[in-house]
Structure formats: structure tokens, C-alpha cells
C-alpha positions, -999 to 999 in steps of 0.1 A, spaced: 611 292 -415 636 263 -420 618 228 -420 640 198 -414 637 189 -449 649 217 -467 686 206 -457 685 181 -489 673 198 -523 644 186 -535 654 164 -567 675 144 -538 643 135 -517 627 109 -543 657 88 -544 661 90 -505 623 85 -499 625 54 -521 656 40 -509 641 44 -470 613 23 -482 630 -3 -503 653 -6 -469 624 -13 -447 606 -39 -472 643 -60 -471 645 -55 -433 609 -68 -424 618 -94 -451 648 -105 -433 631 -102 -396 600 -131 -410 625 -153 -421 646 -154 -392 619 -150 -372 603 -191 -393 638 -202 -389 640 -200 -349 605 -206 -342 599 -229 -370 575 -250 -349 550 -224 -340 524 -208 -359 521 -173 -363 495 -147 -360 481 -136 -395 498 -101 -405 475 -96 -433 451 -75 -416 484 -53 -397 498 -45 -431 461 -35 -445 456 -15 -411 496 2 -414 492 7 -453 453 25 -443 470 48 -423 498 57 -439 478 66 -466 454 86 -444 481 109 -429 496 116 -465 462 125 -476 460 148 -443 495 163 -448 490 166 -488 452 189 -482 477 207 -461 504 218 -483 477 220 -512 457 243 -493 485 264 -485 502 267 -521 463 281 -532 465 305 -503 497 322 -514 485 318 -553 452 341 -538 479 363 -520 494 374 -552 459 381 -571 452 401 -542 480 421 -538 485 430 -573 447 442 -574 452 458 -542 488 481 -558 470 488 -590 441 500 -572 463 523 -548 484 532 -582 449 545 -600 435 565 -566 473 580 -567 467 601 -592 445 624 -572 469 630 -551 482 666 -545 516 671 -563 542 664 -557 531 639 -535 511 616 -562 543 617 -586 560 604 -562 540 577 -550 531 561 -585 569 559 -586 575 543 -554 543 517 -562 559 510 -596 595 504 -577 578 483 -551 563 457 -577 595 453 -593 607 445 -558 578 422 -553 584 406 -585 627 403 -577 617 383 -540 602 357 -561 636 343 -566 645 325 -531 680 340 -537 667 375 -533 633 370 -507 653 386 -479 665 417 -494 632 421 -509 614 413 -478 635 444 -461 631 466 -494 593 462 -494 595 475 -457 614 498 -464 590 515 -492 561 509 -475 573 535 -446 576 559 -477 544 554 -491 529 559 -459 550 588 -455 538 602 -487 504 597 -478 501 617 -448 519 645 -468 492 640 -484 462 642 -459 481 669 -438 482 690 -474 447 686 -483 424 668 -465 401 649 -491 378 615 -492 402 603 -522 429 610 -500 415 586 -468 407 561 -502 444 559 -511 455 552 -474 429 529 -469 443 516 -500 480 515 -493 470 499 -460 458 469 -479 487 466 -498 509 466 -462 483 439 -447 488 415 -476 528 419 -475 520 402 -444 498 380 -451 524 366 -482 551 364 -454 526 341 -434 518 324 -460 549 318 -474 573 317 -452 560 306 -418 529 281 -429 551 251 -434 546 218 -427 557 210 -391 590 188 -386 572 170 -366 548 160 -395 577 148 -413 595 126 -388 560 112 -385 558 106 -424 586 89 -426 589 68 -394 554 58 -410 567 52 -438 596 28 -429 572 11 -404 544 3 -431 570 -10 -457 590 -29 -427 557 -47 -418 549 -53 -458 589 -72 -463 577 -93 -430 545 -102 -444 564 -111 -474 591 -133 -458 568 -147 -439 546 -163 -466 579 -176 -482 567 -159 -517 588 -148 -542 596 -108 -541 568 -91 -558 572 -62 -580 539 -45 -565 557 -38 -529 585 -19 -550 551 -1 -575 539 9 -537 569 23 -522 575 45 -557 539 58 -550 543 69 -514 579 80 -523 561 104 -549 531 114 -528 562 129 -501 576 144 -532 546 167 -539 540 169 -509 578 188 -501 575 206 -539 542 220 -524 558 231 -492 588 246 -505 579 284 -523 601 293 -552 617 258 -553 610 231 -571 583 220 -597 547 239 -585 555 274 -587 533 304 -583 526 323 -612 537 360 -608 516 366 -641 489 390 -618 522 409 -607 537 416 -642 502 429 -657 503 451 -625 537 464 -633 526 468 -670 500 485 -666 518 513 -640 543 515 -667 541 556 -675 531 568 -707 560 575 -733 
């Protein structure tokens, strides 16, 4: 699932993140001092407490968003334990299997890490995504050669087994693929964004001080915070990957004796 963000790469979002807030500050800069040059006469509200009450929330829905992603890129780090615990426990109860059925499958397990290991790569997620489907009708076909060949506990262990291994494919695709952040989410992140650093250049012009180097410190923060927050929401891109390390000990230890 395509969020509206994923249109720029990712090493393109810090510059475009800062340069929306630097924007805002000069705009809501400009607005305060036209605003004391037309209505020179009349006193103003204080904006202090706005820009304390904009900059609060702001910072509350980035903290929000950020759990969110955070929470998401440990569920699909889980995923990956668990499935590779799950295949090398259907690889071991394979063995049992009547021949040439258990052959067979230990291949088709040992073909469908590699797989799992290729759709790492964004490049290749689809054609793994259809390969993995594709072997998982196989292994189940294997295993009801299986039970229909000799009907034994260790038998019903490896489908119970194999069925793991199907649930948590689809629990990775959940995870991710379609547990992004909402578009909505981001419009609302930004349009924050601009709005808090808008009413920060007013306050600013309004006072009739000289620019201050903490409103451009603040907007680099919040321009970073989005950052992670987009690294964290984007699987296989970026900085904040998921170790595949569970995966390749899986595949290592499957590998058959010379």
C-alpha cells in the first residue's frame, strides 16, 4: 500500500520538510509586520501563549504518529523471529515424513527461505510475495501426501507446523505492507507543521526582534522527527532496516549435509 509520501525518496523529504518550515516562519514573519504597519495604532493580542499551545501540539501528534511507526517496525522485526522459528521447526518435524514426501519438503522449505530472504529487497517483494504462494500450495500439497500415506501424530505436527509458517506470511504482509501510516496522518503533519512555524515567524515579526537562530534549531528538529518517522514507515528503504539475520541462520542451518 502506496502512502502519499512514497512519491519522493526518502533522502529528498528532509530538505522538503525543512524548506516547508523555513517558508512558514518567513511568511508569518511577513504577515506581523504588515499586519504593525496597517494597524499600527492598535494593540494586539499576546501570541505567546498560541505559539506555546501550536508548538504543544504539534509535538504531541509527532509523538503519537512516531509510537506508531515505532510500534509497527518492532512488529514486523517479531514477524521475522517468528517465522524463521516457525520454518526451522516445520524443517526438523520434516524429517519424519514418509519418503519421498519429506525429501521433498525440506527442499521446498530450504527454497522458500531463500525466497523469503530475495523479497527483502523492495525490487523483488512482488515476485516473492507470488513465489511464497506459490510453494506454500506445494508444501501443503506434500503434506496431505503425507497424512493420506500414513496417518501419524508427527504428521498432524508438521501441518500444524506448515500452517504457522502460512499464517505468519500473512501476518508479514499486514505488517509490512498494509500497516502504514495513513495519508491523512501526513497531510495533518504537515499542514501542522506549516501552521506552527507560520504562527512562530508572526510572533517573531511582531515583536520587531531580530531573526533568531533557535526558530531555524526548531524547524531542523521537527523536520528530523518526520524523517524517522517516514524511514520507520517505509520497509526495505531507507536507514532502519530489519535484520534478516534470524532468516539466514534458518537457511544455514537447513543447508544439507555434504
Amino acid at each position: 500500500m502506496n502512502t502519499m509520501l512514497d512519491a519522493f525518496p526518502l533522502w529528498t523529504l528532509f530538505p522538503f520538510t525543512l524548506a516547508v518550515g523555513l517558508l512558514a516562519v518567513e511568511l508569518g514573519c511577513r504577515v506581523a509586520k504588515y499586519r504593525k504597519r496597517r494597524y499600527q495604532h492598535e494593540s494586539e493580542a499576546p501570541v505567546a501563549p498560541i505559539v506555546a499551545a501550536t508548538l504543544g501540539l504539534l509535538a504531541f501528534i509527532l509523538a503519537f504518529t512516531f509510537g506508531m511507526a515505532a510500534s509497527r517496525f518492532e512488529e514486523r522485526r517479531q514477524s521475522v523471529l517468528l517465522e524463521a522459528n516457525a520454518i526451522s521447526t516445520t524443517y526438523l518435524r520434516g524429517a519424519v515424513l514418509p519418503e519421498p514426501m519429506a525429501t521433498d519438503s525440506r527442499n521446498l522449505l530450504r527454497e522458500y527461505v531463500d525466497v523469503r530472504l530475495a523479497g527483502a529487497d523492495p525490487q523483488k517483494t512482488a515476485q516473492a510475495i507470488a513465489k511464497s504462494e506459490e510453494l506454500h500450495q506445494r508444501l501443503w500439497a506434500q503434506a496431505t501426501a503425507a497424512a493420506q500415506k500414513e496417518r501419524s501424530p508427527m504428521t498432524s505436527l508438521f501441518m500444524q507446523s506448515l500452517n504457522d509458517v502460512i499464517s505468519l506470511h500473512e501476518k508479514r504482509l499486514m505488517a509490512s505492507l498494509y500497516s502504514r501510516v495513513p495519508g491523512a496522518i501526513w497531510v495533518g503533519l504537515y499542514s501542522l507543521l506549516a501552521l506552527a512555524m507560520m504562527v512562530m515567524g508572526y510572533h517573531e515579526g511582531n515583536a520587531g526582534t531580530k531573526r533568531s537562530l533557535a526558530v531555524v534549531a526548531l524547524v531542523v528538529a521537527f523536520s528530523t522527527v518526520l524523517v524517522l518517522i517516514a524511514d520507520l514507515d517505509r520497509p526495505g528503504q531507507g536507514w532502519l532496516q530489519i535484520n534478516q539475520q534470524a532468516l539466514l541462520d534458518a537457511r544455514k542451518s537447513m543447508s544439507p549435509a555434504p
